[in-house]
N, C-alpha and C positions, 0 to 999 in steps of 0.2 A: 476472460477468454478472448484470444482474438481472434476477429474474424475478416476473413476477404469475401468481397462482395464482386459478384463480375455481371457486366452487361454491355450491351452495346453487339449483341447478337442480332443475328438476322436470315431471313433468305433472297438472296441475290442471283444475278445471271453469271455466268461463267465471265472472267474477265473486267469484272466489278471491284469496288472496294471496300471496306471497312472497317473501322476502328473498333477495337474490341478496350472495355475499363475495367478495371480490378482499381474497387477500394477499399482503403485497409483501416482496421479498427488502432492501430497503434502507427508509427513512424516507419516507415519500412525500413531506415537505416540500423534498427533493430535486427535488422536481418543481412546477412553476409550475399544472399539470393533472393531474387525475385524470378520466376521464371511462368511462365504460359506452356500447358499442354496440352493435346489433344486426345480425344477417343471414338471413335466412329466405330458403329454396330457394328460387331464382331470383330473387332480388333482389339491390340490393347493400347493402353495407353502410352501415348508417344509425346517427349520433350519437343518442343516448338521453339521455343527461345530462354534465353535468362537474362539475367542483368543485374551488375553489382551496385547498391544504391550506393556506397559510398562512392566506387571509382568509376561506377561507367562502363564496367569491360561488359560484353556482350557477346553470348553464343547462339547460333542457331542450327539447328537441323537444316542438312544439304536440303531437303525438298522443300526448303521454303527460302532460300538466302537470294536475296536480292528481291526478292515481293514483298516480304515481309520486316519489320522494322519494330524492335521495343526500345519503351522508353519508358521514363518517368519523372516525378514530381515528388520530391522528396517532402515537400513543404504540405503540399496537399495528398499525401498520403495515399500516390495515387500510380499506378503501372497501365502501360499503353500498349495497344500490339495493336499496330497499323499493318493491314493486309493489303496489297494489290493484285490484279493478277491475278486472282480468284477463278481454281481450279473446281470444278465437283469434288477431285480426290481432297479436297480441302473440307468439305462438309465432315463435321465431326462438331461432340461437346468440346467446349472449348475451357479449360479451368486454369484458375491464377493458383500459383501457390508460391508457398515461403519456407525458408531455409536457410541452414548454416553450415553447410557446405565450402571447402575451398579445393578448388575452386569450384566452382559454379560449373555442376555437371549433367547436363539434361538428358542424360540418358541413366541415371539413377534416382528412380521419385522416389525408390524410398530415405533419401537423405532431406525430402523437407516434408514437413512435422506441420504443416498446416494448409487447408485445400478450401477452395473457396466452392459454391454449388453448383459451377457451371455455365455456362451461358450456348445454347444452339445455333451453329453455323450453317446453314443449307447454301450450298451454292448447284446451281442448277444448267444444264448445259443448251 
């Protein structure tokens, strides 16, 4: 079974940063998507970012482009979501997940098939 693991959660002041990590139990190039979503109390869950481990391509949600930055480690089995600019409306779980998808569409989670447990962002004003 694979699994994503996510950490690097925190609570911060508005205008802060953080690196959020998703690690993964297999290769991620395994996977056509990698992508970071969010969900904050009573809302639902919303695409944040993707990224293709083979090529590179990269989507984001308009409320976060230009703060926010993923990436990753193909080698180390490893997906990154560098935050800047850290909004309150940014506090929400934060989860990694994977998919095979093309492309790579962040605004349909039900196309990836594996979710990691979340990690807590609080950002505070």
């Amino acid at each position: 079974q694979v699994e994503l693991v996510e950490s690097g959660g925190d609570s911060v002041q508005a205008g802060g940063s953080l690196r959020l990590y998703c690690k993964a139990s297999r290769y991620i190039t395994t996977y056509n998507c990698m992508a970071w979503f969010r969900q904050a109390p009573g809302k639902e869950r919303e695409g944040v970012a993707a990224i293709q481990p083979l090529f590179r391509t990269t989507s984001y949600a308009d409320s976060v482009k230009g703060r926010f930055t993923i990436s990753k480690d193909n080698a180390a089995k490893m997906v990154y979501l560098d935050m800047s600019s850290l909004k309150p409306e940014d506090t929400a779980i934060y989860y990694c997940a994977a998919g095979q998808g093309s492309p790579c569409d962040i605004k349909r989670a039900d196309e990836y098939s594996t979710w990691g447990q979340g990690t807590q962002v609080t950002v505070s004003s």
